[in-house]
DSSP file (Angstrom, degrees, kcal/mol; ACC not computed):
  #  RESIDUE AA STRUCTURE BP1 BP2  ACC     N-H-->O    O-->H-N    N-H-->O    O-->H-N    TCO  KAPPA ALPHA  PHI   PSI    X-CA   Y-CA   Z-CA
    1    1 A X              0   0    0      0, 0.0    98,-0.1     0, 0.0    77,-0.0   0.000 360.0 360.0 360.0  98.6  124.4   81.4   16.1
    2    2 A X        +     0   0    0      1,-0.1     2,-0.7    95,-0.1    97,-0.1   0.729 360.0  70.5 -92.2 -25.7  121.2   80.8   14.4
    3    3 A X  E     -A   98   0A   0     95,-0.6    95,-1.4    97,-0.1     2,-0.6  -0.834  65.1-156.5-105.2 123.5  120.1   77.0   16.1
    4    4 A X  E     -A   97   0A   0     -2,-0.7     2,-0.7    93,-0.2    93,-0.2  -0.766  21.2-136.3 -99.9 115.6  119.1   77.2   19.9
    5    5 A X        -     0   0    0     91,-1.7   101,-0.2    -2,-0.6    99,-0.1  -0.732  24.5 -81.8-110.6 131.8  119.5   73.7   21.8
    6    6 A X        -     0   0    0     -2,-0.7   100,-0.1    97,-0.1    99,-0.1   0.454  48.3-106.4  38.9  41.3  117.9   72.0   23.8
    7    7 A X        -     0   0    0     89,-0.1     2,-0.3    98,-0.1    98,-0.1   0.346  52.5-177.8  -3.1 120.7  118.2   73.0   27.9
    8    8 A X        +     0   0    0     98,-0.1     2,-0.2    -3,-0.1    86,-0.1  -0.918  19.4 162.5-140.1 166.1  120.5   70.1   29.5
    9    9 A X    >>  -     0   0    0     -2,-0.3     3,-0.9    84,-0.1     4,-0.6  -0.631  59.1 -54.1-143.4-167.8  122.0   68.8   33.1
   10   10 A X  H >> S+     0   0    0      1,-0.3     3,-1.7    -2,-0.2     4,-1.7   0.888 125.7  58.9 -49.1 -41.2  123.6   65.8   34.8
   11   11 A X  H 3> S+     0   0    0      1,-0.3     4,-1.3     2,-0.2    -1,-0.3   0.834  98.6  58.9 -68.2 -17.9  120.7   63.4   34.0
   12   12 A X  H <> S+     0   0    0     -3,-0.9     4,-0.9     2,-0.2    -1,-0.3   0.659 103.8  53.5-100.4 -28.0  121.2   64.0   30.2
   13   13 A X  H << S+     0   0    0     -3,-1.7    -1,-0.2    -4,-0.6    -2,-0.2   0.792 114.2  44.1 -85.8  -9.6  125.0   62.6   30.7
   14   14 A X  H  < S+     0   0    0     -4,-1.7    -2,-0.2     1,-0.1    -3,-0.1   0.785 124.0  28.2 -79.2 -69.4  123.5   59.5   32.3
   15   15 A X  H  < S+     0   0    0     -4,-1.3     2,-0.6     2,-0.0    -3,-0.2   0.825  84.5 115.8 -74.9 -21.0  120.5   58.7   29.9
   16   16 A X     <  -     0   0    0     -4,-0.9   112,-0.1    -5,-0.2     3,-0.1  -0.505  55.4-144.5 -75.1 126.4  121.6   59.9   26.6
   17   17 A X  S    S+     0   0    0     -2,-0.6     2,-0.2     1,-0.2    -1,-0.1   0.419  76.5  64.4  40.9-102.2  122.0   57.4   24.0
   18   18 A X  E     +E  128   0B   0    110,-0.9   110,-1.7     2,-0.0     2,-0.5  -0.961  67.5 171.7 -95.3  89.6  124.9   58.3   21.7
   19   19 A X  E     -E  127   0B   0    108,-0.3     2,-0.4    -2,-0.2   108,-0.2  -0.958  24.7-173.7 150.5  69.9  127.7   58.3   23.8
   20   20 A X  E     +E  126   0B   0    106,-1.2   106,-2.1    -2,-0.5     2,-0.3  -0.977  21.2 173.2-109.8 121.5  131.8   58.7   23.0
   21   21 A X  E     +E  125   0B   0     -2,-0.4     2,-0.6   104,-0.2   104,-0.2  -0.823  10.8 179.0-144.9 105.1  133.9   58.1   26.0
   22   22 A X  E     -E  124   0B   0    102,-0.9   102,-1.6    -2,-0.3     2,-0.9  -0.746  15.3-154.9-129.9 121.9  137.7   57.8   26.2
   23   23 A X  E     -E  123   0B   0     -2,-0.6   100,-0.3   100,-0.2     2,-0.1  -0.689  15.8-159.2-104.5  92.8  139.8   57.3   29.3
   24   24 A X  E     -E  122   0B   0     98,-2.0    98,-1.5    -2,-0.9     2,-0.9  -0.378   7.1-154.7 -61.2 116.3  143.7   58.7   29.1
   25   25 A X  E     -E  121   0B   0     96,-0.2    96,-0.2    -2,-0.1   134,-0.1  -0.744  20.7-173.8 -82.5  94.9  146.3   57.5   31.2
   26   26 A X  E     -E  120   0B   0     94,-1.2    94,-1.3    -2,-0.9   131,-0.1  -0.179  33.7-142.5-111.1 174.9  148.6   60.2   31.3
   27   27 A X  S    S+     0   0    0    129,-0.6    92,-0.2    92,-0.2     2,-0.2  -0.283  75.9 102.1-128.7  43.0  152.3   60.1   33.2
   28   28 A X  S    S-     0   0    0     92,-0.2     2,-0.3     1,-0.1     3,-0.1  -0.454  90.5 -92.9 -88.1 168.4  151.5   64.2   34.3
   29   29 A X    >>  -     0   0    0      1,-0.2     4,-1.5    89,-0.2     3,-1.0  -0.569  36.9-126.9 -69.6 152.5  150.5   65.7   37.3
   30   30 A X  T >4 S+     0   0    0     89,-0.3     2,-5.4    -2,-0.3     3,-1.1   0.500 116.7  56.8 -88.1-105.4  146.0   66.0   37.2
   31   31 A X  T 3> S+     0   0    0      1,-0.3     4,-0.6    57,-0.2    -1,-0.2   0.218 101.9  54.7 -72.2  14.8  146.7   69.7   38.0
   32   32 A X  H X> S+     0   0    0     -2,-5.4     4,-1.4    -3,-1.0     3,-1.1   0.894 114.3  38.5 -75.8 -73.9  149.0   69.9   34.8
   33   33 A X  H <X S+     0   0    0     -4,-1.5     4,-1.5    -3,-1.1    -2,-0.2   0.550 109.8  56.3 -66.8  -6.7  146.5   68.8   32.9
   34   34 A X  H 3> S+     0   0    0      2,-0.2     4,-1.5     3,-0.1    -1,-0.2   0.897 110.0  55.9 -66.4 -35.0  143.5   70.7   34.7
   35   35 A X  H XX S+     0   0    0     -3,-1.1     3,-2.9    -4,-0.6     4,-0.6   0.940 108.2  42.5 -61.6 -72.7  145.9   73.4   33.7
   36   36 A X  H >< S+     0   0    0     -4,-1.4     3,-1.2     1,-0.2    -1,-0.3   0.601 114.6  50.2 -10.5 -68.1  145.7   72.2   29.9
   37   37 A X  H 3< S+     0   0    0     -4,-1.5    -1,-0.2     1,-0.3    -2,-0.2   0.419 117.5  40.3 -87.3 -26.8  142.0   71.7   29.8
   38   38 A X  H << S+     0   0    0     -3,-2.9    -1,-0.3    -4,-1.5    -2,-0.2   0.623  89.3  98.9-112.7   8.0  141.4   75.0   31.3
   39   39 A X  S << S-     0   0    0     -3,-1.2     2,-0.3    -4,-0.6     3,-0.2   0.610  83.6 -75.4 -63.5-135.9  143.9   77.5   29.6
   40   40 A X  S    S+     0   0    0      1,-0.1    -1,-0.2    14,-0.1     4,-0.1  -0.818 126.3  17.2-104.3 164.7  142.9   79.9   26.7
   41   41 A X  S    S-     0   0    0     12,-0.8     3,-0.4    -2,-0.3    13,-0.1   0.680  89.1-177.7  44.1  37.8  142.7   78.4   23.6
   42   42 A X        +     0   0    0     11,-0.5    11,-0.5     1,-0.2    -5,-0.1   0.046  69.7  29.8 -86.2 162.6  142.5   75.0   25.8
   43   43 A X  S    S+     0   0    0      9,-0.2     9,-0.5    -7,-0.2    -1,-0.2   0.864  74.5 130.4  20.2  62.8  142.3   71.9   22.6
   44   44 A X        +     0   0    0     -3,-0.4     8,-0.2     7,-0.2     5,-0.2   0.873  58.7  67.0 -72.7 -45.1  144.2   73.9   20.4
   45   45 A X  S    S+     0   0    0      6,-0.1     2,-0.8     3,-0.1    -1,-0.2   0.535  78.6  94.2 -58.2 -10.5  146.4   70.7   19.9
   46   46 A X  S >  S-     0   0    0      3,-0.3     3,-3.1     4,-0.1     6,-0.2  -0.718  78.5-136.7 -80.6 109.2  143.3   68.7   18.1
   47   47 A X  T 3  S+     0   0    0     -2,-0.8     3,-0.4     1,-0.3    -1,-0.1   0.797 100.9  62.5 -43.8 -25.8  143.8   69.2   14.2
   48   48 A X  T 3  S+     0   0    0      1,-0.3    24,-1.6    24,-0.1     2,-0.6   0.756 108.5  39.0 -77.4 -28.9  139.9   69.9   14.1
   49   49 A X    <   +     0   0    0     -3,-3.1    -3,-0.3    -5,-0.2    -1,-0.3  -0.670  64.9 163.1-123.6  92.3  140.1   72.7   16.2
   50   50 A X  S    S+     0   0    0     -2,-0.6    -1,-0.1    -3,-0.4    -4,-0.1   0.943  85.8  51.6 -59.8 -79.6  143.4   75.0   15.4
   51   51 A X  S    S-     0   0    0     -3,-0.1    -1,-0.3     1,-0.1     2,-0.3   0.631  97.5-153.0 -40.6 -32.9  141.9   77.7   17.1
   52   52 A X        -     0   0    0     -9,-0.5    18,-0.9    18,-0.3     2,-0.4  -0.708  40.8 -50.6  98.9-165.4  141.1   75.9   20.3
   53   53 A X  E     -B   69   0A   0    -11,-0.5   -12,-0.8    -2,-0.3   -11,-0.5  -0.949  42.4-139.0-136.1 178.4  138.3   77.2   22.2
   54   54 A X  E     -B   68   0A   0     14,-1.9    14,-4.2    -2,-0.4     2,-0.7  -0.826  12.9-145.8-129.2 125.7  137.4   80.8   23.5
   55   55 A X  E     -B   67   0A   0     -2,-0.4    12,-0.3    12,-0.2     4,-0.1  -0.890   3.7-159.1-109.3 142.6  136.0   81.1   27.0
   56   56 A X        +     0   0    0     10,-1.2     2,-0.3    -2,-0.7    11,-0.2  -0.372  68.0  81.0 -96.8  31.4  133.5   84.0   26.9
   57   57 A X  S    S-     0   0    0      9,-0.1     3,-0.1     8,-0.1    -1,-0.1  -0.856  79.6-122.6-131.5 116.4  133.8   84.4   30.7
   58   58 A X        -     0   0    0     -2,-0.3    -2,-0.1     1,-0.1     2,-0.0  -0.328  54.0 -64.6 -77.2 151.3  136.2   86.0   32.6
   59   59 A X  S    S+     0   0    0     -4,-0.1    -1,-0.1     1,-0.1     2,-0.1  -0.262 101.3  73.1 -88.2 126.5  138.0   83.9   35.2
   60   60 A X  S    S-     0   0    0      1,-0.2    -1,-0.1    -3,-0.1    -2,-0.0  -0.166  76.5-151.8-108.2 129.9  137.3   82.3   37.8
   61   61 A X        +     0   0    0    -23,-0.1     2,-0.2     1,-0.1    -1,-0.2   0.116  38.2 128.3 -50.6 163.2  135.7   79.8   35.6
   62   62 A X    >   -     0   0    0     -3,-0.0     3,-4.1    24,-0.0    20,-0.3  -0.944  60.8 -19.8-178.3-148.0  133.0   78.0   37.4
   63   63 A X  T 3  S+     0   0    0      1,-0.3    20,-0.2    22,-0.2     3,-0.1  -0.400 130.1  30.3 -59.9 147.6  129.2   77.0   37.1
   64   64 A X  T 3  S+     0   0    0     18,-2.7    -1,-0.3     1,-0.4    19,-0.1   0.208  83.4 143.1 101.8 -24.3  127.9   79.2   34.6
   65   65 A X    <   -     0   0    0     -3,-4.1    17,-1.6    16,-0.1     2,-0.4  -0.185  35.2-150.4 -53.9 146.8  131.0   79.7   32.6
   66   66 A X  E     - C   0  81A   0     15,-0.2   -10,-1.2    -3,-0.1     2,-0.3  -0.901  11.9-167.2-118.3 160.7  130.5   80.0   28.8
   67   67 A X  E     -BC  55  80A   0     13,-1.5    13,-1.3    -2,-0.4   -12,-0.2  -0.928  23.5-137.0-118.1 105.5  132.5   79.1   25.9
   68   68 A X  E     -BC  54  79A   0    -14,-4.2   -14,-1.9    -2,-0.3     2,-0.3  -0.487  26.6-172.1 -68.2 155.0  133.0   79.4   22.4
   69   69 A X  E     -BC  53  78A   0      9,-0.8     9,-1.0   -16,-0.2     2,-0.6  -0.914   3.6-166.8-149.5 121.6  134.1   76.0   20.2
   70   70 A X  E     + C   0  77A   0    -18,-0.9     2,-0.5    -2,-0.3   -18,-0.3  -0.903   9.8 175.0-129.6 120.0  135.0   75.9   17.0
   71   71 A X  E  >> + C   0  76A   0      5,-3.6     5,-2.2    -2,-0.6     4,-1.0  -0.703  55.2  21.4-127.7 156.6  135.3   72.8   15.1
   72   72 A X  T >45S-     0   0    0    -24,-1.6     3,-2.6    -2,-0.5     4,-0.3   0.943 132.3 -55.2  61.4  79.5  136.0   71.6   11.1
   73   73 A X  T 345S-     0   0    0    -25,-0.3    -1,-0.2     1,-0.3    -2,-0.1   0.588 107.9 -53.0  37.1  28.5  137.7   74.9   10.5
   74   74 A X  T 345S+     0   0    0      2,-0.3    -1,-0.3   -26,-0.3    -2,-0.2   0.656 103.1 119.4 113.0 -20.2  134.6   76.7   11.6
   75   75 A X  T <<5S+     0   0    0     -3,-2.6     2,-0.9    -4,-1.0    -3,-0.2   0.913  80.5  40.0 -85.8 -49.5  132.3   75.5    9.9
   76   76 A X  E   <S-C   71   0A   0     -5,-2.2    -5,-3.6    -4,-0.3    -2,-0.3  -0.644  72.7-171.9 -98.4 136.7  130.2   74.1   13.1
   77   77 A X  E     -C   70   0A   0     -2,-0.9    22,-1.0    -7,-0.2     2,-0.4  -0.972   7.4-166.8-111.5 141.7  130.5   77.2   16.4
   78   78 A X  E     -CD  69  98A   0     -9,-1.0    -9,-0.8    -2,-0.3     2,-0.6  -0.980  14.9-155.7-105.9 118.4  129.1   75.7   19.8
   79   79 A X  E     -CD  68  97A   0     18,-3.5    17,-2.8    -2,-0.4    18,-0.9  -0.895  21.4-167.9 -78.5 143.2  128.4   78.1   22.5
   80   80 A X  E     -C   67   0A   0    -13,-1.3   -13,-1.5    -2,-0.6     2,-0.2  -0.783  10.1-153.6-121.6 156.6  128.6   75.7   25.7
   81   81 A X  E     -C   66   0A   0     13,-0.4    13,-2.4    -2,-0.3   -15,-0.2  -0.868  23.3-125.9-131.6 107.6  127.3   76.8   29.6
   82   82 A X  B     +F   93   0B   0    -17,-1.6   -18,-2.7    11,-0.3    11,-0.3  -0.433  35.7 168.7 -17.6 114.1  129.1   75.0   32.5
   83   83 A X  S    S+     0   0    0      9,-3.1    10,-0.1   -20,-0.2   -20,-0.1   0.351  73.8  49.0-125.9   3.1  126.4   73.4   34.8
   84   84 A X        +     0   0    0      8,-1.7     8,-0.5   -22,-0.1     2,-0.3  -0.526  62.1 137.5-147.0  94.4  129.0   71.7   36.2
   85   85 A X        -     0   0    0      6,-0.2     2,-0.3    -3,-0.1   -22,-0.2  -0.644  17.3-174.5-152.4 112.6  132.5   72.4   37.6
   86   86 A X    >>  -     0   0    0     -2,-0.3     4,-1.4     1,-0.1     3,-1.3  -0.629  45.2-118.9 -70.7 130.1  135.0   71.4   40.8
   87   87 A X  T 34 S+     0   0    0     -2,-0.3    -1,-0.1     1,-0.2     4,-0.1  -0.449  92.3  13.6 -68.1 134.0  137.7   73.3   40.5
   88   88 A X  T 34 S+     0   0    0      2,-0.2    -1,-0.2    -2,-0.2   -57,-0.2   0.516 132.7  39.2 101.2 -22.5  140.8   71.1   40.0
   89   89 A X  T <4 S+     0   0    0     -3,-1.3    23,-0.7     1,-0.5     2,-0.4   0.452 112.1  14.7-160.8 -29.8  139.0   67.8   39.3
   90   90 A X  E  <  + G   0 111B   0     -4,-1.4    -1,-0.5    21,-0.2     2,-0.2  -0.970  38.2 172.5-153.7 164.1  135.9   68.3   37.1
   91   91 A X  E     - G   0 110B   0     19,-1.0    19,-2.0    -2,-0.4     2,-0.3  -0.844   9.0-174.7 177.6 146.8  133.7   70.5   34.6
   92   92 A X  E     + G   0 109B   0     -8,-0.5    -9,-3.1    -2,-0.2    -8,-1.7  -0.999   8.1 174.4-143.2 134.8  130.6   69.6   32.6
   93   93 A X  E     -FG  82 108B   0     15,-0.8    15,-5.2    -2,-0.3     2,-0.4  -0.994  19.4-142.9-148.1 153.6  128.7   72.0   29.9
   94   94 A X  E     - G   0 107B   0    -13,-2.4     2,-0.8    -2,-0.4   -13,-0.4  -0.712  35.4 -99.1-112.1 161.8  125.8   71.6   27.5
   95   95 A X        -     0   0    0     11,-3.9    11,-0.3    -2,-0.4   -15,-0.2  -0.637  34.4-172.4 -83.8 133.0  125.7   73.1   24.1
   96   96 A X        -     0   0    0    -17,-2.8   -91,-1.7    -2,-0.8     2,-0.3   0.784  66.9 -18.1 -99.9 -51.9  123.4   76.4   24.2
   97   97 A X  E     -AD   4  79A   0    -18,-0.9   -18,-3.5   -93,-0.2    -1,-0.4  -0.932  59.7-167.2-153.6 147.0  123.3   77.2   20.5
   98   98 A X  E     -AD   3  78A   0    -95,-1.4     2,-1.7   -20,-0.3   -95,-0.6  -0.999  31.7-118.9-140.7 178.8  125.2   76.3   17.3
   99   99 A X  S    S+     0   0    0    -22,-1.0     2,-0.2    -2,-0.3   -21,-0.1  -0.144 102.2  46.0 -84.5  47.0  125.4   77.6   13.5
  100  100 A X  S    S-     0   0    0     -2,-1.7     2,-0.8   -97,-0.1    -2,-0.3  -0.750  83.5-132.2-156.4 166.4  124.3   74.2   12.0
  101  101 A X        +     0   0    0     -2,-0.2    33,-0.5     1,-0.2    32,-0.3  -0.753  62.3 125.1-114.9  79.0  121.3   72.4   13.4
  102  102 A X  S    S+     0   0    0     -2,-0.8    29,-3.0    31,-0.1     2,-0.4   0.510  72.5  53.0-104.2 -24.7  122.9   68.5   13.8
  103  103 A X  E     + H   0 130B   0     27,-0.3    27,-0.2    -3,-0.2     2,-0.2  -0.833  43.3 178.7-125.6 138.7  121.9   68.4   17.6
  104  104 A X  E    S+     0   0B   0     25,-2.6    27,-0.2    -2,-0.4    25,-0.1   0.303  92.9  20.0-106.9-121.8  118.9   69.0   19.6
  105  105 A X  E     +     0   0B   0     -2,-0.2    24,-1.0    25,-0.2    -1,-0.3   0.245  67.3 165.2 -11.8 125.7  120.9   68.1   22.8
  106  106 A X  E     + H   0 128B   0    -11,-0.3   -11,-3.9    22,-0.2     2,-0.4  -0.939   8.5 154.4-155.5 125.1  124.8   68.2   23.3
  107  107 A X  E     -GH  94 127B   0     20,-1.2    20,-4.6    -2,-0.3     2,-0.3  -0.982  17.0-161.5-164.1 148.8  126.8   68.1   26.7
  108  108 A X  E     -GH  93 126B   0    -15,-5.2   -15,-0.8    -2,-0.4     2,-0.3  -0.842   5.2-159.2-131.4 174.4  130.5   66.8   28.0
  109  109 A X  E     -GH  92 125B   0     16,-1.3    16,-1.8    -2,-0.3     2,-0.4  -0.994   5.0-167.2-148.3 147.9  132.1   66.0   31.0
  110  110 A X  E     -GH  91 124B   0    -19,-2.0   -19,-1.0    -2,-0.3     2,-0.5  -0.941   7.6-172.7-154.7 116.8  135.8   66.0   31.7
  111  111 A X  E     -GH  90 123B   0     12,-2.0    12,-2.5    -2,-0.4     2,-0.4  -0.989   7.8-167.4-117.1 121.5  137.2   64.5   34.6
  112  112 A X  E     + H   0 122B   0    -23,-0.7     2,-0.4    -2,-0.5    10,-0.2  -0.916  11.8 174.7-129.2 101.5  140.7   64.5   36.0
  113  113 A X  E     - H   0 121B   0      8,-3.1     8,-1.9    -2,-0.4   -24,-0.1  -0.959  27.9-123.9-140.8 146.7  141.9   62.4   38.7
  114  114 A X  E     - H   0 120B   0     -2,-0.4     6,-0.3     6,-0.2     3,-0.1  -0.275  20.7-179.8 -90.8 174.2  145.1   61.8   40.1
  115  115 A X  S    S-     0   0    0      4,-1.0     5,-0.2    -2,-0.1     2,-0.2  -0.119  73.6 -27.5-164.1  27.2  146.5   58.3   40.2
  116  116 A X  S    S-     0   0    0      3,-0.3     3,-0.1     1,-0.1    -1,-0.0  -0.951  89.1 -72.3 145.5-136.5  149.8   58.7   41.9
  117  117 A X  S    S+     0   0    0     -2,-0.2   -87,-0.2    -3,-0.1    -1,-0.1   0.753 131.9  32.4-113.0 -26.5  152.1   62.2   42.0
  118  118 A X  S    S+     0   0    0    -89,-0.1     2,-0.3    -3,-0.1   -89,-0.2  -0.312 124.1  62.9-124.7  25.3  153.6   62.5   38.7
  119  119 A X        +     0   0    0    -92,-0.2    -4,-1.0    -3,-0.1   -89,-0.3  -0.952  45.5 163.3-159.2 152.5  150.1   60.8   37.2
  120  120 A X  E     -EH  26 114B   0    -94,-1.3   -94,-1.2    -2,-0.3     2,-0.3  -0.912  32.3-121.8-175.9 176.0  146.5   60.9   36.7
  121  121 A X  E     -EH  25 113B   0     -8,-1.9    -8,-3.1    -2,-0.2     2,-0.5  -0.981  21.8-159.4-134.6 122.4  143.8   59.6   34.8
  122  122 A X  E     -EH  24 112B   0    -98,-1.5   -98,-2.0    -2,-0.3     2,-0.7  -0.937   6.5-165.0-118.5 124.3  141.3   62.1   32.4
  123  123 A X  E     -EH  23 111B   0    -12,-2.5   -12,-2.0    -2,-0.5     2,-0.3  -0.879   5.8-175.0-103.5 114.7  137.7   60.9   31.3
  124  124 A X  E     +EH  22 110B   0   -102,-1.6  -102,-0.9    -2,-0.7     2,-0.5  -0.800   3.0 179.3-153.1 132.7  135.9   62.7   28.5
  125  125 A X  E     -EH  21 109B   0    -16,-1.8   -16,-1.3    -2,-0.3     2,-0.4  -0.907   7.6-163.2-134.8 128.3  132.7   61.8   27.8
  126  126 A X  E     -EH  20 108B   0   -106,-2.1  -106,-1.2    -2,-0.5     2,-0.3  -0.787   7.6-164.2-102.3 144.1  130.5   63.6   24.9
  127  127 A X  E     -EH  19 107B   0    -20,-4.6   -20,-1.2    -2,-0.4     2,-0.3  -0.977   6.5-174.9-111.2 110.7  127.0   63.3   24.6
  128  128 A X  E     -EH  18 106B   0   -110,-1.7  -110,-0.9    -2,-0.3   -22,-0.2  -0.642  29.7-169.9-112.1 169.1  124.4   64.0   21.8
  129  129 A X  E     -     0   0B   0    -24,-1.0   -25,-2.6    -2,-0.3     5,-0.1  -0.852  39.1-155.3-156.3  86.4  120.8   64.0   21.2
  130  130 A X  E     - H   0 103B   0    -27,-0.2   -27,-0.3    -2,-0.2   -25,-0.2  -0.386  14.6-128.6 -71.7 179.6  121.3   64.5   17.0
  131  131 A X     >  -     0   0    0    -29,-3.0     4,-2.5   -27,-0.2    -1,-0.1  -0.348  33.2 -83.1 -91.8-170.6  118.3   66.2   15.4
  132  132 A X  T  4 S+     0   0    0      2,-0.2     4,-0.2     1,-0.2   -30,-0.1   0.902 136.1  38.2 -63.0 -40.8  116.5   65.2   12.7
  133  133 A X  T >4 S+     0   0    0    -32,-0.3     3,-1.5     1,-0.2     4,-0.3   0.954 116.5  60.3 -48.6 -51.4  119.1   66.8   10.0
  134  134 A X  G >4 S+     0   0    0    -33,-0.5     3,-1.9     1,-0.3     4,-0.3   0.796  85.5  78.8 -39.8 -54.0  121.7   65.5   12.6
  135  135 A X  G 3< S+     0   0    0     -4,-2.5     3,-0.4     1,-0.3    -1,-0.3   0.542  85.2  56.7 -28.2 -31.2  120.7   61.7   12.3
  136  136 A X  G <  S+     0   0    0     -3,-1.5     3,-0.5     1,-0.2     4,-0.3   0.912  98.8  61.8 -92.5 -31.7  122.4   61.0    9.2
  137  137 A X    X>  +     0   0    0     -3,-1.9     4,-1.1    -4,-0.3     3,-0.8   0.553  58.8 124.0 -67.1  -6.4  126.0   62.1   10.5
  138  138 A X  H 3> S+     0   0    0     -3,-0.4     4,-4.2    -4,-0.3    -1,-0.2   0.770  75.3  44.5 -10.6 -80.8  126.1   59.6   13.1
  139  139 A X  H 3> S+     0   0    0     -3,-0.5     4,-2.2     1,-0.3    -1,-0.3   0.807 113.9  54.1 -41.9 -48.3  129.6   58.2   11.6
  140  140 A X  H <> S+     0   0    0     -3,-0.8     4,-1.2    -4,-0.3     3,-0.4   0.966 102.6  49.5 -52.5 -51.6  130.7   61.5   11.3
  141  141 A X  H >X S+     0   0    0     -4,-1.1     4,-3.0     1,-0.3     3,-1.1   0.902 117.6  45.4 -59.9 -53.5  130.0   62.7   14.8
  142  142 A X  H 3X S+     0   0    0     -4,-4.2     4,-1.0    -5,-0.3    -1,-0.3   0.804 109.1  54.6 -68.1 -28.1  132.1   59.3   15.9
  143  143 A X  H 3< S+     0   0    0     -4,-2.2    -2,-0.2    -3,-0.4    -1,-0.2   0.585 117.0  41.0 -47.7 -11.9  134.9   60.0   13.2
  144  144 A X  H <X S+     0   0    0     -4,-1.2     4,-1.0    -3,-1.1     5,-0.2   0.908 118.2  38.8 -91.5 -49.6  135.3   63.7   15.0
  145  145 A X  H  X S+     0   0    0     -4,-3.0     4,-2.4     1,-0.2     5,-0.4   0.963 115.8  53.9 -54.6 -46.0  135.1   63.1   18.5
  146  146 A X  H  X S+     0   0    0     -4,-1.0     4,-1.8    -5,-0.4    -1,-0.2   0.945 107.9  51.3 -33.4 -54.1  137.1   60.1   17.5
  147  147 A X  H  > S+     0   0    0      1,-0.2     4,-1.2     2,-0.2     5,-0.3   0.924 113.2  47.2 -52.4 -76.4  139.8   62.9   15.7
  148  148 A X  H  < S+     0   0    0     -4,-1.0    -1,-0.2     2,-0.3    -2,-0.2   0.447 110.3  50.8 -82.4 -30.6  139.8   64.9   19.2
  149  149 A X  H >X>S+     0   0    0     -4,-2.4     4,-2.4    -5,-0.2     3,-2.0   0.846 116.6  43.0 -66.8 -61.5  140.4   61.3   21.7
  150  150 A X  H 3X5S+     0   0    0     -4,-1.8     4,-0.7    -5,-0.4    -2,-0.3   0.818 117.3  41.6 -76.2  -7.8  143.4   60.3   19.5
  151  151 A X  H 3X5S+     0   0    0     -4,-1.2     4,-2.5     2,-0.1    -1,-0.3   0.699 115.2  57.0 -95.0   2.4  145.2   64.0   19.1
  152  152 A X  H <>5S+     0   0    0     -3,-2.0     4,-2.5    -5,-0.3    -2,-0.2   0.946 112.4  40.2 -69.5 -48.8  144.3   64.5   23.1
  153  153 A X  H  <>S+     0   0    0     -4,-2.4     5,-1.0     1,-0.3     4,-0.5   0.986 112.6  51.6 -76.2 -56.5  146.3   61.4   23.8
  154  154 A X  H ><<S+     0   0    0     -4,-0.7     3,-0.8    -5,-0.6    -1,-0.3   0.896 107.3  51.6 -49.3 -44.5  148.8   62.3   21.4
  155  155 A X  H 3<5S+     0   0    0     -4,-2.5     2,-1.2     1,-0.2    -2,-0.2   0.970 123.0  37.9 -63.9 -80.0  149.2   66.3   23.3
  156  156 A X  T 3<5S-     0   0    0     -4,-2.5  -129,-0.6     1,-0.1    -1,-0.2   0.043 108.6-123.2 -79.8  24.9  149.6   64.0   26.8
  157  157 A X  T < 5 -     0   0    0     -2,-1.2    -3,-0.2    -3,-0.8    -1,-0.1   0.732  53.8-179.2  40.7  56.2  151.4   61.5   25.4
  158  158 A X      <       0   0    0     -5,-1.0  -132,-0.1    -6,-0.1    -1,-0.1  -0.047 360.0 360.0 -76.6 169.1  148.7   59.2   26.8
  159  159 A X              0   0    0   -134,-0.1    -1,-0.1    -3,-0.1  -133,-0.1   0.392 360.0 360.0-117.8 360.0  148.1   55.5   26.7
């Protein structure tokens, strides 16, 4: 992992920019889907990532956890740091380094809340800071994340 990004927190999911946001209404339990969101090989079900992603910390997850993420068959690896995470209900990481240099800044957030017994409601919201290389992909970065909302909702048979 040859490009180091950008040191990030909470304020960076407030104030950045570029900004793809999707809210699932899913007909689950929220600890189903915490389950989902935290397993191994947790968004295996998005055709952009077969593999899923690999946490590179052993459990129990919390601040500090790290992750591997591997997207477009590989071509881009993230390693992500947790700077934020309730067990059960929330978790937030920034991108630490990856093997292309599109982002000087990169952080998510994923929230899970329930919304009745059998029900709950999951927010994830991505953030970038591209770089200068990064800039031209724009449209890409909103066709992937875009790819990763609509097979999420398709794995939770979301609305």
């Amino acid at each position: 992992m040859a490009f180091k990004l950008a040191p990030t927190d909470e304020t960076f999911l407030q104030t950045a920019t570029k900004r793809y946001e999707r809210t699932f209404a899913i007909a689950r339990p929220a600890a189903d889907v915490w389950a989902e969101l935290t397993r191994d090989g947790t968004l295996d079900w998005c055709s952009l990532m077969k593999k899923g992603a690999t946490w590179t910390s052993p459990r129990p997850f919390g601040v500090g956890t790290t992750r591997r993420a591997s997207v477009l068959g590989g071509m881009l690896k993230v390693d992500e740091r947790y700077f934020a995470w309730e067990e059960g209900r929330r978790k937030a990481f920034c991108g630490v380094r990856a093997s292309m240099p599109l982002f000087k800044r990169l952080a998510e957030d994923y929230v899970v809340e329930p919304s009745g017994d059998d029900a709950c409601t999951f927010r994830w919201l991505v953030v970038v800071e591209p770089s200068l290389a990064g800039k031209p992909g724009g449209p890409i970065n909103g066709a992937v994340f875009g790819s990763l909302f609509k097979d999420t909702a398709k794995h939770f048979g979301a609305a």
